[in-house]
N, C-alpha and C positions, 0 to 999 in steps of 0.2 A: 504494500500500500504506500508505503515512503516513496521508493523510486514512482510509483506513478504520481507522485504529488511533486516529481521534479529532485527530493532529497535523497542525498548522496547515504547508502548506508555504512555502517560497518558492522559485521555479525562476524561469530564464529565460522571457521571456515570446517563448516558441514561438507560431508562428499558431494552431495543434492548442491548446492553453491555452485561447483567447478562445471557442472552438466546445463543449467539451467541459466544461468546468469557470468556473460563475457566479461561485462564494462559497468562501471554504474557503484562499484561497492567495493571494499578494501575489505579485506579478512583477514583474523589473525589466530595465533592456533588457537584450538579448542581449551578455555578455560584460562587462558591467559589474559587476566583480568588487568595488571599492567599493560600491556601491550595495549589490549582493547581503551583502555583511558588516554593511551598517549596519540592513538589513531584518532579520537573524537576532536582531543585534543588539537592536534594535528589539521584535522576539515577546519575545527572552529578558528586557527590564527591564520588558514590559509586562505585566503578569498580568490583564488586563480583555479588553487584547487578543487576546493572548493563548488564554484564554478561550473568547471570541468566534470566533475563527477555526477553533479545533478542533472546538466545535458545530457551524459551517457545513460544514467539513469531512467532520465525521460525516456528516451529513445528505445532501452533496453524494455522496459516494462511493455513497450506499445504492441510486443512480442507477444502478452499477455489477452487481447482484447479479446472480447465476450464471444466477437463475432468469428474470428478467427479460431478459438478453440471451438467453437462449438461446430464448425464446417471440421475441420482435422478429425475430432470425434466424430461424426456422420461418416466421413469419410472411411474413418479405421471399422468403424461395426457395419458399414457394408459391404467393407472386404470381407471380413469375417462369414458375414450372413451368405456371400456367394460361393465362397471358399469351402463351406459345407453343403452346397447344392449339388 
């Protein structure tokens, strides 16, 4: 929901993260809760970066839209349903 409202995230970096999401978000490892403070950090003194991230972000998220998964899906469970004919 962030990156669609344009902001840059940073989250643990989940396997699901590297598959789904290119640009748009800064990860750091899992449960490294320094690192994770110094990255927010990090977005909030950087205004380029800043920036930068929330564009990718925008961008990345538009990957997401209703209309688009919802044809991919019709798509995937009609192969299915022919592929059993």
């Amino acid at each position: 929901e962030a990156m669609r409202c344009g902001r840059p995230v940073v989250a643990y970096a989940l396997p699901v993260y590297q598959h789904i999401f290119k640009r748009g978000l800064v990860t750091v490892p899992i449960g490294d809760k320094k690192m994770m403070a110094e990255e927010v950090l990090k977005l909030l003194r950087d205004k380029r970066l800043r920036k930068r991230l929330s564009e990718e972000a925008l961008l990345e998220s538009k990957k997401f839209d209703w209309d688009i998964i919802s044809e991919e899906e019709l798509q995937s469970i009609t192969k299915i349903i022919e592929a059993k004919r």
